[in-house]
N, C-alpha and C positions, 0 to 999 in steps of 0.2 A: 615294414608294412606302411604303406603311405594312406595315411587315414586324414587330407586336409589340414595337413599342418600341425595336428593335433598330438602329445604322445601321447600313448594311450597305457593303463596300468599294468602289472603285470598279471596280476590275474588275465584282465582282457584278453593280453596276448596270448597266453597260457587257453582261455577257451576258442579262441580264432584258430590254435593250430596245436588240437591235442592229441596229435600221434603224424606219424611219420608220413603217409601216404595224404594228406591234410596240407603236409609243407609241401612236398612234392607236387601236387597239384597249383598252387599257390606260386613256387619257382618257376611249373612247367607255362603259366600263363604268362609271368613279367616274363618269361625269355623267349615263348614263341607267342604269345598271342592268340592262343587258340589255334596251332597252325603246326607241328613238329618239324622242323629243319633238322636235315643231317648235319652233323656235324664234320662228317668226313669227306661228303664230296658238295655239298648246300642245295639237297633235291629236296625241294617242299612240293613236291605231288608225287601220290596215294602213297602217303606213309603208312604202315600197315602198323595198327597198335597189339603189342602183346599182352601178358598179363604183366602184376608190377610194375608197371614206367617202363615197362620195354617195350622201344618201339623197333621195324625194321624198314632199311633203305630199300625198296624196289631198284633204284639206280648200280649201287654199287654194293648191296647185298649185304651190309653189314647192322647187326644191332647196336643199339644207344639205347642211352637215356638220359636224362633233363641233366645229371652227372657229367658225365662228355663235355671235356671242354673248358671247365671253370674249376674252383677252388676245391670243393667235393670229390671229385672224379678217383681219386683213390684212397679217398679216406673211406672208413668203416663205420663213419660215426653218422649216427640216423641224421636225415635233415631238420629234423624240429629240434633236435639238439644243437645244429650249427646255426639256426635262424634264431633260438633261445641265448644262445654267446652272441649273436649280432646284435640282438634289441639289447640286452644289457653292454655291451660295448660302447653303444651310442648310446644309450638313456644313464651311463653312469655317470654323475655330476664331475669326480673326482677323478675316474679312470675306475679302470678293474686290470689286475692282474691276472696274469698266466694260472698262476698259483690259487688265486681266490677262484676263479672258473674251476678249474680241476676237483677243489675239495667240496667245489658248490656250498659256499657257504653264503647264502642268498636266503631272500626271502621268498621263496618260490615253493608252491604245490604242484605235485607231490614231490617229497623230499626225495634227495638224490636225483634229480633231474638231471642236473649235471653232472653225476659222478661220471670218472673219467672220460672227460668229454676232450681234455688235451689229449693222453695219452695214444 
């Protein structure tokens, strides 16, 4: 989350994006702009929005979502769990391990945040 340079605490983060459809919305702006691009053929007019982050191509008739395309796309794991591993990956002074994400053993509310967020 680019906040002016700023980090910002975990709490913060933690009330900026306290549940799933929160990051999604949040991802679906840095990546379209307010605007949904296919992913599969690049047709950004009348994308038709579904419910959940489904959107569908008028062009070439296929569904997507903000998933399509980058790191997520077949993972299981909610986006505010993956965007909660990225702000601690980059705001750890020391690093963070595979391991310490996995057991979630952080200072983060509510507990278990992370559980099995590797897996």
């Amino acid at each position: 989350m680019h906040n002016g340079g700023i980090t910002v605490s975990t709490y913060q983060f933690l009330k900026r994006f306290p549940d799933e459809a929160t990051a999604r919305a949040y991802i679906e702006d840095r990546r379209w702009h307010g605007e949904p691009i296919c992913p599969y053929c690049g047709n950004a007019h009348r994308i038709q929005t579904r419910k959940d982050g489904y959107f569908c191509c008028p062009a070439c008739k296929k569904d997507f979502t903000v998933r399509v395309g980058t790191i997520f796309e077949r993972s299981h794991v909610p986006l505010d769990k993956w965007l909660l591993a990225m702000y601690l990956l980059t705001t750890a002074r020391k690093g963070i391990s595979s391991l310490q994400l996995s057991k979630g053993k952080h200072s983060v509310n509510p507990p278990g945040k992370l559980t099995s967020l590797i897996a």
